[in-house]
N, C-alpha and C positions, 0 to 999 in steps of 0.2 A: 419648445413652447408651441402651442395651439395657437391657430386663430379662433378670434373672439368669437366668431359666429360658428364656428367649427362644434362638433361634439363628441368628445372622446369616447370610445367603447367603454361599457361597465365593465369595472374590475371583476373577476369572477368572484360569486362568493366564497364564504372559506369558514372554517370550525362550524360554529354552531347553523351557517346559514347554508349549508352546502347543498346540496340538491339530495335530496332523502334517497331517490333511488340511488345512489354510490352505496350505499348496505348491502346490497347484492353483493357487492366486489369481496367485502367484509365478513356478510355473513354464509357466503359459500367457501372461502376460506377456511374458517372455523368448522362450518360442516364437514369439509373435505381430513382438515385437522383429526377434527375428532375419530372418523371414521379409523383413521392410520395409527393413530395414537391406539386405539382399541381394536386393531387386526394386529400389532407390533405384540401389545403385553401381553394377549390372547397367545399368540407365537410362542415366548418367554414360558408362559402359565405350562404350554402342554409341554415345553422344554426341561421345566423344572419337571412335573408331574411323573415322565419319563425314565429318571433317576432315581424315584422313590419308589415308585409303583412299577408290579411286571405286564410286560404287555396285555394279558388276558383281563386284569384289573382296569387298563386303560380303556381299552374296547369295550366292559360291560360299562366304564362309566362317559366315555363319550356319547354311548346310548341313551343314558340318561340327563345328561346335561344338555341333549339336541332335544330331548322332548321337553326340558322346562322352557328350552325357548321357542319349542311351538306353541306349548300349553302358553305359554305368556306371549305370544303374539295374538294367539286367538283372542285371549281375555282382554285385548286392548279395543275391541267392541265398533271400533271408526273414533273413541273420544280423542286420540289424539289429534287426527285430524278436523274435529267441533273443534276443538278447545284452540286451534289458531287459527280457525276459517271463521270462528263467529265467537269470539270471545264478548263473554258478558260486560254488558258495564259495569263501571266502578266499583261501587257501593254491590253489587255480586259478583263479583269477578274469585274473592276467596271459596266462597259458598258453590261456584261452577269447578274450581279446581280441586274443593274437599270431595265433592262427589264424586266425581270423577275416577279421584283416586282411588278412593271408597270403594267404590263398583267394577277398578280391576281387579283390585285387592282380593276382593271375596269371589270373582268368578277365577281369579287364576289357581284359587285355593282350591275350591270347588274341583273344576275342570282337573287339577291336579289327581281331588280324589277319586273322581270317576276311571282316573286312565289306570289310577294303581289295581281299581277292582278288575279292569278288562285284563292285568299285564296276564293269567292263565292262559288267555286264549292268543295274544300277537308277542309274549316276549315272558315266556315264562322263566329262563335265566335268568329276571331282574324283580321276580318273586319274593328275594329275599327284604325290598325295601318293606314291600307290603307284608311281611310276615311279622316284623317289628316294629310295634305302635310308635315307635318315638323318632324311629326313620320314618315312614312314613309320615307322622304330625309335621314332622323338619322338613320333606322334600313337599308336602304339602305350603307352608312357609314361606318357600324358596321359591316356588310357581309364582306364590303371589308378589312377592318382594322382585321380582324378573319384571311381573307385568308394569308394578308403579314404575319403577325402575325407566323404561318406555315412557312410561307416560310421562316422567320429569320432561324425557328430552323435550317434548311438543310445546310442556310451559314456558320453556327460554327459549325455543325457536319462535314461539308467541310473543314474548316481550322481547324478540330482538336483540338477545344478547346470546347470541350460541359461544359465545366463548367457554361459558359456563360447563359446556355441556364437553369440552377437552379439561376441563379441570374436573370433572364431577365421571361421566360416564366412562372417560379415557382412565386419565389418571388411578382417578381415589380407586375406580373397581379393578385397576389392574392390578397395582398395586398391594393391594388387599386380596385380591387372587392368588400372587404370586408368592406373598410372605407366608400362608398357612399351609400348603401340601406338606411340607416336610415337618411340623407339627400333629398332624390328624394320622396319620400312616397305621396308627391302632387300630383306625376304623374302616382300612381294607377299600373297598370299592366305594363306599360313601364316602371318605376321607376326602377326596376327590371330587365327588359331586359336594359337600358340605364348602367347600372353598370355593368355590363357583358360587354355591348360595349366598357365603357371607357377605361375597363382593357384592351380590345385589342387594343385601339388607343394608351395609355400611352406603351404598350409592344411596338409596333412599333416602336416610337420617343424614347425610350431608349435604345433600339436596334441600331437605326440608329446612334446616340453620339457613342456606343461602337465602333462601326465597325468604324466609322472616328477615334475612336479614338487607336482601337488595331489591326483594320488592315488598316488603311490610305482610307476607302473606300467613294469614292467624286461619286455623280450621272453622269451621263454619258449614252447619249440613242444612240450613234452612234452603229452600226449595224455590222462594219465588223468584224468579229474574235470573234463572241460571242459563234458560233457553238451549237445557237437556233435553230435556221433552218435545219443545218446537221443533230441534233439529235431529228428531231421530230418525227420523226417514236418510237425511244424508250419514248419518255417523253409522247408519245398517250398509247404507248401497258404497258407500266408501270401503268399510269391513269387506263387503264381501269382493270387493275389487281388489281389495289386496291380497284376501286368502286367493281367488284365482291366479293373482299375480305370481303366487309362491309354488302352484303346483308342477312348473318345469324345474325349478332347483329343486323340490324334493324329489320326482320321478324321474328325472332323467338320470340321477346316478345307478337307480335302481334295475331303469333299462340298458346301461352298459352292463352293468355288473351281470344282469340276466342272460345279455346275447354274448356278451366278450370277455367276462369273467373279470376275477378281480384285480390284475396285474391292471388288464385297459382302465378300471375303475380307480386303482390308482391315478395312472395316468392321468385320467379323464378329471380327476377332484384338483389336483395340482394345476395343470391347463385353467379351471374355469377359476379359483380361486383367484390367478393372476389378473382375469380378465372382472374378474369381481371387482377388484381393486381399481381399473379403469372404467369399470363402469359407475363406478360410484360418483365421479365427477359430473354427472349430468345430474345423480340423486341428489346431490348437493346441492348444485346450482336448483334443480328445481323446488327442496325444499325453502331454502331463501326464498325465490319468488313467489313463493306460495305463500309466506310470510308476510312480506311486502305487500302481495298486491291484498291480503285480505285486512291489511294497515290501512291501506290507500286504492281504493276500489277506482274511482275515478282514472287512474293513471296503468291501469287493465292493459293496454294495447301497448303502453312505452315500454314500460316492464317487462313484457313476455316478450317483446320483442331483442329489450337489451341481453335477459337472460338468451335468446337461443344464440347470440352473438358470442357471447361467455362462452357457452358450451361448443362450440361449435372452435373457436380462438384455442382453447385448452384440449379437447376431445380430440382432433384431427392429428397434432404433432404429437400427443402422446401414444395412438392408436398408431403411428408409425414406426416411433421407438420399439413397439413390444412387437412389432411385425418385424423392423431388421434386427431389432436386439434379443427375441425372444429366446434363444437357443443358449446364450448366456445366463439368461435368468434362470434356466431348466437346468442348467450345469449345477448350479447352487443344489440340486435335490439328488443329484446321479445322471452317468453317462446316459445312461437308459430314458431316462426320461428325454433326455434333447432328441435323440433319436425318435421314442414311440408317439411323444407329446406336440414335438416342433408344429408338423402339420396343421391339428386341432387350434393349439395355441395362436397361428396365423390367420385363420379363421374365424377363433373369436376375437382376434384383435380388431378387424376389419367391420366383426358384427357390434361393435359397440358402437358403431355409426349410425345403423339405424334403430339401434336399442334404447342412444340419445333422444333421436328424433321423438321414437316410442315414448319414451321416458314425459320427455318436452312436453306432448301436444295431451299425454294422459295427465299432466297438474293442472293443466290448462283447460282442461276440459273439467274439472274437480272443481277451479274456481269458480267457473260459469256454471254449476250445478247443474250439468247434461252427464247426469248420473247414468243414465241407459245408454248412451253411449261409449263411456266410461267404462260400463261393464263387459260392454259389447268388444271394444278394443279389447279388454284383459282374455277375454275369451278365445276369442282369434286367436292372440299370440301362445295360450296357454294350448290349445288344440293344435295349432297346426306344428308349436314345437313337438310335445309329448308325440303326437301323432304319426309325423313323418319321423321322429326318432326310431320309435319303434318296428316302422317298415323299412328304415333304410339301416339300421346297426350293425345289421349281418355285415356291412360292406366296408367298416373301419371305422376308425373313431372318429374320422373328419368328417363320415356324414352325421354322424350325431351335431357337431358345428355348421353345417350348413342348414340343419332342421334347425336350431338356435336361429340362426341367421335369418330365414327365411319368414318364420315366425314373427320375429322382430320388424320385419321390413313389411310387411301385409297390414301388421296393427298398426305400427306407427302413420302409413298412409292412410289407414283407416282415419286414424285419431284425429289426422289434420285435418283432412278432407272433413269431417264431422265437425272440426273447429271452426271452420273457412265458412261452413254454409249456415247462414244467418236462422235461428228458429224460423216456426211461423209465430207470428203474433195477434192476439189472440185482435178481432177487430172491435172498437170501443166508438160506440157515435157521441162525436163530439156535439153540443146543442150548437144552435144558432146565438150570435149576440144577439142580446134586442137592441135596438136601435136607440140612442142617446140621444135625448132631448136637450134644448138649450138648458133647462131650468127642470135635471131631473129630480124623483123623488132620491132618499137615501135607500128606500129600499129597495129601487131599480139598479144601483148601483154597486153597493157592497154586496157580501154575501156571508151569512153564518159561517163562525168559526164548526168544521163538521165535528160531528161529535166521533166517528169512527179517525183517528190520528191516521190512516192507512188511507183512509179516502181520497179523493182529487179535490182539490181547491180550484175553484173556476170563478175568473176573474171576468164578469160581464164586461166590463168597459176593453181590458186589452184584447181578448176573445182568444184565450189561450186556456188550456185544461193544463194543472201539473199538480208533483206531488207537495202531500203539505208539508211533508217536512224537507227542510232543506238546510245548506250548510255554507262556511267559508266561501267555497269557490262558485257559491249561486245563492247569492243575497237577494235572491228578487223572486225565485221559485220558477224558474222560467223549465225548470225541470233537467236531472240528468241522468245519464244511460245508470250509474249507480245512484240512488238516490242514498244522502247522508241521514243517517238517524239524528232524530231531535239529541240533543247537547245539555244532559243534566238538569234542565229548566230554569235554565238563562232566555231572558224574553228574547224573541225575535223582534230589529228595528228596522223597520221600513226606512227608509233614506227620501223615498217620494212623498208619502202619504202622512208621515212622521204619525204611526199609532205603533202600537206595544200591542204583544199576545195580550187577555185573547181579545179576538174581535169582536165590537162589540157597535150595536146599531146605535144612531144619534137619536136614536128615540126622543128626546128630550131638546130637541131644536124647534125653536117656533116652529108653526107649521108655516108654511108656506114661502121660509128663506130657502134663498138659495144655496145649495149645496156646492160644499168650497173642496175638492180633495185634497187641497195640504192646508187644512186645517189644525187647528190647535188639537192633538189627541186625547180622546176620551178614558178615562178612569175605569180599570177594569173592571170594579166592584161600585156597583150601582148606577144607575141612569141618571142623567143630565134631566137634570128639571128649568133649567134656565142660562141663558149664558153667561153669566157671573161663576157658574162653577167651573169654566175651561180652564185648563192649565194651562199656565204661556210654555209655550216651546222653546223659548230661549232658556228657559232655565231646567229644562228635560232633556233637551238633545244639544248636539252643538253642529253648528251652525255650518260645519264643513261637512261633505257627502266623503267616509272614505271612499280609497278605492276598493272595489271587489276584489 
């Protein structure tokens, strides 16, 4: 028993009332999930593939299946990351997501058929897609159905539910990869690429069931309130931050292969794949909080903070494991490889520490729309890996891991340090109050509702500037670092002043009463011609101030 004067601590809350950022914990999970679930059937797919097909068939169609998922990372334009950094409201939210998909759909097609006209000139052994209208129309298809494909995941890491995306991108495409090689085998080297594609057309149509059926989502291509267009400046400088991202995985096998031939190139693809696997743990958690914080703007600093704790909890003891255990893991592929790979592999185990960091402070800088910094980071890291690879490769494959490393460690410092240092902002001269009289007029007083919704609201009597719109966690407009967008057109209620949007002057007050600020509130639509038209406030508002 307590004493009576006593105050027991509040029970934590729990189910529905729990503290929203716990989703982190949840939806990097599932991230993480998904990523393994779709490296494991991938595994299986080239396992199967293997037995059907003879080697020379595998390698023209590994070429081919790398280029759909370049072609369809290109075609994904930055919408994946709009569509959960700034998702539209309600009432557009189908119509942001139609188009979207819409617009990778036809540029992954596109982009598809541009690469078939180039193949003469970079890969004329896979001439023969393009020599047949009906391979090519299908791998043209397959481009596009890769890019939607992408673009689901972003929609349920938008709504929060990445589980989805281990039943849908894991699963259903593994799955469906797996079951057709040994059916297709007629069609020689496309057989192969054709199973690859199906998986991204079946991922697509069961994605599309989900969405209609867990979050109500019907197509819709009308145009207004999709906030495409507002936000293409981010959905370009993002894109291109990610294609920089990507150009040390592409080039760096290419500079082994060039200085150390293809045995290291082996080596060297096996080594990073494992360490791919461990660095995805940071892409997880960062994509979660990316999620998160563009849910809950406000809560910017808690959130990036819990995530680098995550990453940081998880990253360390696994980056250990594959440092003493790594030569195990390498036994799995040949004696050879523990021997040629061991080194490399230790290297990049070590380097996902600052690749986390890198990782961390680049989503973080994404949220806060420090786009040029953003880019600036990917660039670093993409030059000085590519760069010092190619001077140091003559000397083993471990310095190709330390140009990795090195890389990682310059951008990531970059990135924080970029994070850490506050913009400038831009300077705004606040006016003077005027000074309040006993017995002011009302128009000394209030102020026009502004016609621009973006504008500042300035409150003469409290002598504070802030923005107009405002939300939950600031019922009074007092202003904050994120401000909340207006809410549907549900009226804002003042608690003090007890009036309702919008604002409107007491035009209509004798002249020469005194001005009461919690007065009875005036009626949006029309002016007070007398006091007999005020509404009693007891039967508009009640009579208790929540709390904020």
């Amino acid at each position: 028993m307590t004493d009576a004067g006593s105050t027991a601590p509040a029970a934590p809350a729990r189910g529905r009332h729990r503290r929203p950022g716990d989703r982190i914990y949840r939806s990097s999970f599932f991230l993480l999930a998904s990523t393994v679930v779709t490296a494991g059937l991938s595994f299986v797919f080239w396992v199967v593939v293997a037995r059907f097909y003879s080697p020379s068939q595998v390698g023209l169609a590994t070429s081919l299946i790398s280029a759909t998922s370049l072609l369809a990372t290109f075609s994904l334009l930055g919408l994946n990351n709009t569509l959960v950094r700034f998702p539209a409201e309600r009432e557009a939210r189908n119509a942001q997501i139609s188009q979207a998909m819409v617009l990778v759909t036809v540029v992954g097609c596109v982009a598809a058929g541009i690469y078939l006209l180039g193949l003469p000139l970079y890969g004329a052994k896979l001439a023969f897609v393009r020599d047949d209208w009906m391979s090519a129309v299908a791998f043209a298809v397959f481009c596009g159905c890769a890019a939607a494909s992408m673009l689901v995941k972003s929609v349920f890491n938008a709504a929060r539910i990445p589980e989805y995306n281990v039943l849908i991108d894991g699963l259903t495409q593994g799955v469906a990869k797996v079951a057709i090689p040994a059916v297709l085998t007629g069609l020689g080297v496309f057989g192969i690429v054709a199973s690859a594609g199906v998986g991204y057309a079946v991922t697509v149509l069961v994605a599309l069931v989900v969405l209609r059926r867990r979050l109500g989502f019907r197509m819709d291509l009308r145009t207004h309130g999709t906030r495409l267009r507002e936000k293409f400046r981010f959905s370009v400088a993002s894109h291109v931050s990610n294609l920089i991202n990507l150009t040390p995985v592409l080039a760096t096998p290419l500079i082994v292969l060039h200085h150390l031939g293809a045995a290291a190139a082996g080596y060297f693809f096996v080594a990073f794949q494992i360490a791919a696997m461990l660095n995805s743990v940071s892409t997880a958690v960062g994509e979660a909080v990316f999620a998160e914080v563009s849910h809950q703007e406000s809560r910017f600093r808690e959130l990036m903070l819990r995530s680098g704790r995550i990453i940081a909890a998880v990253q360390v003891p696994a980056a250990a494991v594959v440092v003493f255990g790594g030569g195990l893991l390498l036994k799995m592929f040949g004696a050879e490889y523990e021997g040629q790979a061991r080194p490399l592999l230790t290297v990049l185990a070590i380097a996902a520490l600052p690749v986390a960091l890198n990782t961390w402070a680049c989503f973080a800088l994404k949220l806060a729309q420090r786009m040029r910094h953003l880019i600036a980071a990917n660039t670093i890291m993409a030059s000085l890996s590519v760069g010092l690879a190619s001077s140091f490769a003559d000397r083993g494959l471990v310095w190709v891991g330390y140009a990795w490393a090195t890389g990682n460690t310059v951008a990531g410092l970059f990135a924080t340090a970029s994070l850490v240092r506050r913009p400038r902002a831009a300077s705004v001269p606040v006016a003077t109050p005027a000074p309040v009289a006993d017995t002011p007029s009302p128009e000394d007083t209030l102020a026009l509702r502004p016609t621009d919704l973006d504008a500042p609201y300035h409150d003469v009597v409290g002598g504070y500037d802030a923005p107009y719109r405002v939300g939950p966690a600031d019922p009074y407009g007092v202003g904050l670092e994120y401000p909340y967008a207006a809410s549907g057109g549900e009226p804002y209620v003042d608690y003090h002043g007890n009036y309702t949007e919008p604002y409107e002057l007491p035009y209509g007050d004798p002249p020469g009463a005194p001005f009461d600020p919690h007065a009875d509130p005036h009626p949006a639509s029309g002016l007070l011609t007398s006091p007999t038209n005020t509404v009693s406030s007891a039967s508009s508002f009640s009579s208790e101030r929540p709390a904020p």
